[in-house]
Structure formats: C-alpha cells, structure tokens
N, C-alpha and C positions, 0 to 999 in steps of 0.2 A: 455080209452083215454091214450097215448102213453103221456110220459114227454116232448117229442117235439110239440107234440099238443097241451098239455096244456099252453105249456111256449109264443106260438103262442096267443092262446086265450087269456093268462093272460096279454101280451103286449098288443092286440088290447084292451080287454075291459078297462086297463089301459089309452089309449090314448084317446079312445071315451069317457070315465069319464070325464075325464082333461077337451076333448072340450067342450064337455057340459057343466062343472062348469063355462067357459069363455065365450062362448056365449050371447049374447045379442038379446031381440027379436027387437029390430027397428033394427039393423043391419042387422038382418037376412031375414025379411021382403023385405030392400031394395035392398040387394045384389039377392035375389030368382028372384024380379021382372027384375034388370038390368039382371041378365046371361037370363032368362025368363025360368027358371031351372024347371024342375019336380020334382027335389032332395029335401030333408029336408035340410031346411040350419038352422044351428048353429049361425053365425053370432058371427066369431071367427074371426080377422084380420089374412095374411099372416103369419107376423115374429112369432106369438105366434104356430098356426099350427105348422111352421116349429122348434119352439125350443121344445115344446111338445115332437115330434117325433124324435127328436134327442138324446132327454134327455132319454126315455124309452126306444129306440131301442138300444141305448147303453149299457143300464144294462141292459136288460135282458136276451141277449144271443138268441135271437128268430131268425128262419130261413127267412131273410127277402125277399124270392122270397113269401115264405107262407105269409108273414103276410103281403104282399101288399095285395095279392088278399084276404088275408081273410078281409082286411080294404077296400078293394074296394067294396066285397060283400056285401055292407049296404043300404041303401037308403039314407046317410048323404051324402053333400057335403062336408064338411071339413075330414072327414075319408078315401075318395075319395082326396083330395088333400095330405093329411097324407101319403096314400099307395106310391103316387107319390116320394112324398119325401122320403119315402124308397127305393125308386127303385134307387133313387139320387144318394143316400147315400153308393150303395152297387154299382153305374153304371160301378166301373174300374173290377168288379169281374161276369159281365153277357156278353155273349157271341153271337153267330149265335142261337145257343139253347133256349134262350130267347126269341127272337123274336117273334114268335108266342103268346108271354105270353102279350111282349109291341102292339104287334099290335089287340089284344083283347081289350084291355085296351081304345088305341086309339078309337075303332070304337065304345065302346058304351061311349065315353066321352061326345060327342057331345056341346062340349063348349069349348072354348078357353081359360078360366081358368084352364082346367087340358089338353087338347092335347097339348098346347105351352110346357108346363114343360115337358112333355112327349118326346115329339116332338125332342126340343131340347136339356137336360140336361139328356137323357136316352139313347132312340134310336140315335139320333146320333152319338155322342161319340161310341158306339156299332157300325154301322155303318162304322165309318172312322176307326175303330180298322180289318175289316174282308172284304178284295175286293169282297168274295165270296158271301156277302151280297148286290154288285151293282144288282143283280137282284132283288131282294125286293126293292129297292128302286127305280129301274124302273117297275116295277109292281105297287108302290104307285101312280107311279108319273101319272099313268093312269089309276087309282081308279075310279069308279063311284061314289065314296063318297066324296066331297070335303075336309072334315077333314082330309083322309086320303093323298090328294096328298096336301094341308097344311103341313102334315106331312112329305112331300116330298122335301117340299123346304126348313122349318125349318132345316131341321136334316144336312142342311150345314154352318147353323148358326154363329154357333161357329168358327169355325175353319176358317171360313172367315172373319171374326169378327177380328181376331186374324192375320190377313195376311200369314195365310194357306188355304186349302182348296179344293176341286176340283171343281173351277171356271169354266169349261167346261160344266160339269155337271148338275150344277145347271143352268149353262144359257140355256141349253138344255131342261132340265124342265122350266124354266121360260119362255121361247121363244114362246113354246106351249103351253102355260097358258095365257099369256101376253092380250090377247081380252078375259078373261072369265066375267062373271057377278058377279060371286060370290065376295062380299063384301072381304070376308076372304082371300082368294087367291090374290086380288088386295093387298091389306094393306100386305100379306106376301112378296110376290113379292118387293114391295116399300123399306120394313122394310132390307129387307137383303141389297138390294143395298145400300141403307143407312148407312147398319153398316160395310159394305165393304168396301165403298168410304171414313172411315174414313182412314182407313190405303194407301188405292190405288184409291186415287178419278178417277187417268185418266182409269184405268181401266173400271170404272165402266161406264164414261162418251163416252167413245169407243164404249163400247158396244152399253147401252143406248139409246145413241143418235140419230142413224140412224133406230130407231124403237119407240121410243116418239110417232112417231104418233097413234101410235096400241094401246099405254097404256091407261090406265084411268086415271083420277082426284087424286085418292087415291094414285095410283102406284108415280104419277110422282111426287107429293107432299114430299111424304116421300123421293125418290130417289135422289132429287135435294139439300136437306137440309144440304149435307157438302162439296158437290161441291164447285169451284170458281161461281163467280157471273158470268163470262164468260160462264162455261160450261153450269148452271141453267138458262140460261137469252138464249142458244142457242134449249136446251132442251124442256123449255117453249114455245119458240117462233115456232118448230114442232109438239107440241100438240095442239098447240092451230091452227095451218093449218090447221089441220085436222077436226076441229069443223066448 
C-alpha cells in the first residue's frame, strides 16, 4: 500500500469512526424510512457530517477526488454525504475531467439528500466554469433517469440564484420538462424559479406566465412565492383554467 493510499484510507476510516461515535439509532431509523433508503444510516445530523469532514480532510493531506469515491464506496449514508462534501470542498480545483467521476456518483445516488448537493454545489459550479461541458448538460437534460435531468436543472442553481446564470438554458430544459410527473422534477423546476424571482421576479413572471397552464400544483406553488401578489394572483388564475 503506497503512502497515498494509506493516507486515503487513514482519512476515510477516520471519518466513518467519527460518524459512527455520533450516530443515533431513533435518528437513523427515521431518517432510513423518510429517504426510503437501502443504505445503512448512522443517524448523524447535516452540520455535524459536514464539520467531521472538514476537520480531517484538512489535516490529513488526503487526495480528495480518491477519498470521495473511497467514502462513497460504503453502504453508509452519511460516508456518502461525507464524499459529497469532499467534492465541495475541493469544487474550484475539478474540471471537464471530473465529470464522469460526478455523474457516477449522481446516478447511483438515488435520493435527493445527496444528488441536490451534488447537483448543485459540485457539478454545476464545474459546469458554468467549461461551455465545452453544454453538451453533458444537454445530454442530462434528456436522461432517462430523472435524477439525472434533476441534475440538469439544479446545476443552474446557483448562479441564478445570485442574478447570473444561463437563463435561456435552463428555461430550455425547464419548458421540456414543465408537464412531467415526476414529483422531483416538478418541485425542481418550482424551486429554481423561485430562487431566481428573488433577484428578477419580472423575469421569471414573463416567462412563467404564459405557460402556468402546463405546470403542476408543485411547480407553480414554489414559483409564485416571491413574485408581486399581481404576478401570483395572474399566474394562479391560468393554472387553475386549465383544471
């Protein structure tokens, strides 16, 4: 075993110690049943995971493309949110090159407790840093996996959030989403417009509006939340035509 391998293992089995001494079984019980997870859950809160893995990735010098996948390599849940947080941690230093490693990642996540953070505080960031990456993210965007084209509309998250973004883009993926079933996709959909229309409500209300009727319950719920009570109240009243 090479010094870099070991320093690998020595950080993961570090981290998964940790979560296991914090751990709680009624936490872990209730959190397995809400995700309806197959994964071993710990029954660790968020902040704690994430100071855990902050505190030993820092000292120990460990390769952290390696030591996501070696902490995702487990049957834990929180080890699996750990890796994530590594990849966080290291997101201004990962590439086009990467990609293949985050969209591995994504597709056996199968939960919305680790594709979000993936989604949006990894791939994306990655994403908006490489245009030579719009093709993976139109290739997401038309997944047969919903998690994946989730991951499609997340990974604009940010940056529109923040009154940047490629708004074109994402309404291009969202337009062609806009009537799916999937639960996830509706609530992603929602969630962005929402976090968008804080900085540029009329934007969002522009768009929106002349397509309300296509959305669902979920979508339009979330999307309307920072609007004026003009825009929500016009919004509303074409979704609800349409029922």
């Amino acid at each position: 075993m090479t010094s870099s391998t070991a320093t690998v293992e020595d950080a993961a089995e570090r981290i998964i110690e940790a979560l296991e001494a914090l751990g709680t079984p009624e936490r872990a019980r209730k959190e397995q049943a809400y995700l309806k997870s197959d994964l071993r859950h710990l029954g660790v809160p968020v902040p704690k995971i994430r100071s855990i893995t902050k505190s030993i990735v820092n000292t120990s010098g460990a390769d952290g493309r390696r030591l996501a996948t070696r902490l995702w390599n487990t049957d834990i849940h929180e080890a699996r949110m750990a890796a994530a947080e590594v990849l966080c941690m290291i997101e201004s230093d990962l590439g086009h090159a990467d990609l293949p490693l985050v969209e591995d990642l994504l597709r056996s996540s199968r939960t919305w407790a680790l594709v979000d953070t993936l989604a949006v505080h990894v791939a994306g960031p990655v994403l908006a840093r490489d245009n030579e990456a719009n093709a993976v993210l139109d290739r997401w965007a038309t997944d047969p996996d919903f998690w994946i084209r989730r991951s499609a509309l997340l990974a604009h998250l940010k940056d529109l959030r923040s009154g940047g973004g490629d708004w074109e883009r994402f309404t291009r993926y969202a337009d062609a989403m806009l009537e799916e079933k999937e639960f996830f996709i509706r609530k992603a959909i929602g969630w962005i417009l929402r976090d968008t229309s804080r900085r540029r409500p009329d934007l969002v209300a522009d768009w929106f509006t002349p397509r309300a009727h296509r959305a669902s319950g979920v979508t339009v719920r979330e999307a309307v939340k920072k609007l004026s009570d003009e825009q929500a109240a016009e919004i509303n009243r074409r979704y609800r035509s349409s029922r």
